[in-house]
C-alpha positions in Angstrom: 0.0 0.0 0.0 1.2 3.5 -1.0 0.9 6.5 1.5 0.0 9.2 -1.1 -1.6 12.4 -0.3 -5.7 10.8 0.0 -4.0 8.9 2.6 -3.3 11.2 4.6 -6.3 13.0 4.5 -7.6 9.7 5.7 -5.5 9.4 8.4 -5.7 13.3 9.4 -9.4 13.1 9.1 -9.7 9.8 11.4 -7.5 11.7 13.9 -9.7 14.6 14.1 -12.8 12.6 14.3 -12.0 9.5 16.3 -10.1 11.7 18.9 -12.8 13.9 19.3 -14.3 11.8 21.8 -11.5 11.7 24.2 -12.5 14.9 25.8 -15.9 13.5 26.9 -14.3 10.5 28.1 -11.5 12.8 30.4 -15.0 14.8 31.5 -16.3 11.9 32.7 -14.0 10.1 34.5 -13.4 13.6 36.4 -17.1 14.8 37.7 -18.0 11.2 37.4 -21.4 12.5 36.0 -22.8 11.4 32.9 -25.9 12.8 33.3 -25.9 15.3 29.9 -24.6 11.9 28.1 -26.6 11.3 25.6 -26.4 6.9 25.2 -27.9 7.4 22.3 -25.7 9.1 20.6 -22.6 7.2 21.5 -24.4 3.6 20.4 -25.4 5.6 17.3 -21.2 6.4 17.2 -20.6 3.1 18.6 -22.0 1.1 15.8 -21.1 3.0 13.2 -17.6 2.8 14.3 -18.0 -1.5 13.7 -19.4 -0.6 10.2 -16.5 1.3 9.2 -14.1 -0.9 10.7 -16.0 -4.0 8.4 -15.6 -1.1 5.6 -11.5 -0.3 6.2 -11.0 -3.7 6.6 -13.0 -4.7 3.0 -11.1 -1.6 1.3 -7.7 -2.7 2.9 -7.4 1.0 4.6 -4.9 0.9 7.7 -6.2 4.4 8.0 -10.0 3.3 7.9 -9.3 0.4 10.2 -7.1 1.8 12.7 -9.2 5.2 13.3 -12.3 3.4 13.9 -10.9 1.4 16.1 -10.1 4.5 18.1 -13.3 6.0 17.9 -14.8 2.0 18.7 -12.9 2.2 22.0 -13.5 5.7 22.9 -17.2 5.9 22.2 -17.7 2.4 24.1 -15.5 3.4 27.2 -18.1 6.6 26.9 -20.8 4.4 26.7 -19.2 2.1 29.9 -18.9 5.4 32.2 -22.3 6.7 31.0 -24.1 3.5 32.4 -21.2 2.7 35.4 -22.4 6.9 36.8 -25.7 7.0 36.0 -27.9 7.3 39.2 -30.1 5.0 40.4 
């Protein structure tokens, strides 16, 4: 596989957006509140995340694979926090 320039933007694009749920996750795990947490939203993420991994893997795209295997693991540690604070 060849690293030219669309493959880059892939893997500068999968930065951007699998890493954009890392805040979130930080949040979390500091107010240990998860209240605003929308759980739908992050299955929503959470599931796409396995589609595009099925796609990267289909296409042969390291950069396809790897980032939504980022976003896979932050959205679903989201998803863990949001269900290990809610309040009874």
């Amino acid at each position: 596989m060849i690293f030219d320039a669309v493959e880059w933007l892939a893997v500068i694009a999968g930065a951007m957006s699998s890493l954009a749920f890392a805040p979130q996750a930080i949040k979390l795990l500091r107010a240990k509140d998860a209240e605003a947490v929308s759980a739908a939203t992050y299955w929503m993420v959470f599931i796409g995340a396995i589609f595009w991994t099925a796609y990267g893997v289909g296409r042969q795209s390291p950069a396809i694979i790897f980032w939504n295997l980022i976003a896979l693991s932050l959205s679903g540690a989201v998803l863990m926090l949001k269900f290990r604070f809610r309040k009874s």
